[in-house]
N, C-alpha and C positions, 0 to 999 in steps of 0.2 A: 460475893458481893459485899461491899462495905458497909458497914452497920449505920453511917449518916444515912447510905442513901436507900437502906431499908425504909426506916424511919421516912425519909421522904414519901416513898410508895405508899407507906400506912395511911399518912395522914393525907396524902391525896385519896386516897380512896374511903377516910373518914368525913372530907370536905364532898364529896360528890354523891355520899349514904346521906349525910343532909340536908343538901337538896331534895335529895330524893324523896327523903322522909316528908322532907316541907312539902311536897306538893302532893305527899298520899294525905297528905292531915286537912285539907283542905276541904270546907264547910260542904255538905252534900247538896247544899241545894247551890253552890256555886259549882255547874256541871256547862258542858256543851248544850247538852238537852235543854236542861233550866232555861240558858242562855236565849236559845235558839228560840224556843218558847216567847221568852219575855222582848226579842227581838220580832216577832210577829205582833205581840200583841202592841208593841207600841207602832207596827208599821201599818194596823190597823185601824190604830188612834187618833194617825196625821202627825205621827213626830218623827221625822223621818232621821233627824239628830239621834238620837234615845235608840231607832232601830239598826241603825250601824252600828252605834257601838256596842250594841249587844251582841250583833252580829261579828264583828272584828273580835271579840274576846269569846266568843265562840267557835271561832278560828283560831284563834290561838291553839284551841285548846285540842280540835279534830283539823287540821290544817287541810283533806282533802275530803271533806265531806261534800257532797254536793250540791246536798241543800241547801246549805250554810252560802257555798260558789253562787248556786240561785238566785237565792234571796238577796245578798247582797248586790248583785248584779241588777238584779231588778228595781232595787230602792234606790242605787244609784242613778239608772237610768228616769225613771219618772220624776228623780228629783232634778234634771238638767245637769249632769254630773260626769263626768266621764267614767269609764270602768279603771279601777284599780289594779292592774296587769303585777304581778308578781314575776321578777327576773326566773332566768336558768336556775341559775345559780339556788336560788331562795324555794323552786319548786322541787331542786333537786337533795336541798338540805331539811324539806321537813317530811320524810315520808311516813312519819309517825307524829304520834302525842309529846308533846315536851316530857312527859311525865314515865314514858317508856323509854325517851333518850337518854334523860335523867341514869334511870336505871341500866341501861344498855353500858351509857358511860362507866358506871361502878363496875359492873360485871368487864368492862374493855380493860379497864383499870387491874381489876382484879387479878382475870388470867394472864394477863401481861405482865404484872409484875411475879405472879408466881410463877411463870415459866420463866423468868429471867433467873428465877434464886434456885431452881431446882435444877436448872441446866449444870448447874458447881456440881450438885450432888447427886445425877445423874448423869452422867459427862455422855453415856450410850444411848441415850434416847435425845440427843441433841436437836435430829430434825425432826419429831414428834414435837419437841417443845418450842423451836422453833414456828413451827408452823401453827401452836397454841399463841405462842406471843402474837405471832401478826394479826391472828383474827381479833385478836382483844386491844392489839391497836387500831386495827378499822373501825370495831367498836366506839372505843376513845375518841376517835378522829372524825366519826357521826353525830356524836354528840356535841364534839365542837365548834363542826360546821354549822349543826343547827343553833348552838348560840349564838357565832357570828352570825347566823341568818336574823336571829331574834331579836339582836339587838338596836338595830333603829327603830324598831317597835315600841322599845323604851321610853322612845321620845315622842312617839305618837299620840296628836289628842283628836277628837271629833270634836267638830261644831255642834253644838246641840242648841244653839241657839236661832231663832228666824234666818238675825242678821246680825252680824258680827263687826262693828266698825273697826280696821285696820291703821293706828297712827302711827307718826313714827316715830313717838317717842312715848314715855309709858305716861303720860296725863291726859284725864279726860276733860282735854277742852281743844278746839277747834277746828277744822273738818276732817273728816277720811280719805288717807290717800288711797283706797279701796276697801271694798265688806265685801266679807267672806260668806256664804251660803250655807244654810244649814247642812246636816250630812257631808262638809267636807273633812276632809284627814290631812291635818298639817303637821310638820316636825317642831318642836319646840324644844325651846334653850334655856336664855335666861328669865328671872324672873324678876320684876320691881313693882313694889309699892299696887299689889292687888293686878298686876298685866305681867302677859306672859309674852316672851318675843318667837314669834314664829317663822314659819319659812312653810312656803307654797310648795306643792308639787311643783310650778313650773319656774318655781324660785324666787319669788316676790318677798321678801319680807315686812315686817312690821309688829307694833304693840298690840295686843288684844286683850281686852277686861279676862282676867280668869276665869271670871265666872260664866263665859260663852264658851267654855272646853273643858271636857271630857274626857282624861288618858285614856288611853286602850290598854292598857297595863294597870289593872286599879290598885290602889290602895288594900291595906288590910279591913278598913271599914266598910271597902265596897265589896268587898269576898264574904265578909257577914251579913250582907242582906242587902245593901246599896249598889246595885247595878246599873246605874244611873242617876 
């Protein structure tokens, strides 16, 4: 094997150790459990905003927990809300924690590329190595299905607000072309001057003050203590 595309394999598998690493270093009291917790308690409070999202970054985090499928299901519903249906595709891409994909990926990474470099130098054990490569590409290929799965999540924010005036242009002045309800989960894009442009589950768009949303994806500030 060519010694570029050694060097390639390294450092892919130095870039997917730090992910990994990044999401073992991550604050202990920002857990599923935390979460899950702190999602009860504000769903006991009447903030039914604040209990999603805690609940959605609690998912993230055990994607089939049931409790988690529960509860959210239920705060949805009492809130007038539809249930939030997860594709094929996205049920069949997270069947673990991002944080074991993470790791799954490195190790797919790993024996993969070390059965590629050791087939030169073991030319007799070809279908042994082969059949280590393939498993550490399926490996590889879980982890990256579950990113693709991850990633509109990126864009994902909660209403955490009552009521959300929807305009369609980012200035606060003169009526809404619709208000969004607390507890919903919108896709969000651009941003201008304090509003964020969103986009409805059933495709509605429009401007929203930022300060009525909530990423489901938080910041590094909301991982140190701000969970809402």
């Amino acid at each position: 094997m060519t010694r570029p595309l050694s060097r390639a394999i390294v450092l892919a598998a130095l870039v997917l150790l730090a992910a990994a690493s990044d999401a073992a270093q991550a604050p202990a009291g920002y857990s599923a459990a935390a979460l899950f917790n702190l999602g009860n308690a504000y769903a006991r409070s009447g903030k039914p905003g604040l209990a999603v999202l805690n609940y959605e970054r609690a998912r993230l985090l055990e994607p089939n927990d049931p409790d988690i499928e529960a509860n959210l299901r239920r705060i949805r519903e009492s809130s007038g809300l539809p249930p939030a249906e997860r594709n094929r595709f996205e049920r069949l891409a997270e069947p673990a924690s991002p944080r074991m994909l993470a790791w799954a990926g490195v190790l797919g990474l790993t024996v993969a590329g070390g059965a590629a470099l050791a087939r030169r130098v073991y030319p007799r054990r070809r279908r042994k190595l082969l059949a280590a490569a393939l498993l550490g590409i399926c490996a590889l290929a879980l982890a990256i299905a579950n990113a693709v799965a991850l990633w509109p999540v990126m864009h994902e924010a909660v209403v955490i607000a009552p009521a959300a005036p929807v305009r369609d242009s980012p200035v606060p002045m003169g009526d809404p072309s619709f208000v969004l309800h607390e507890a919903e989960v919108v896709t969000t894009s651009a941003r201008h001057d304090g509003f964020v442009l969103i986009q409805t589950r059933v495709g509605r768009k429009g401007w929203v003050p930022a300060e009525n949303l909530a990423p489901v994806v938080p910041n590094q500030a909301d991982r140190g203590g701000k969970s809402g």
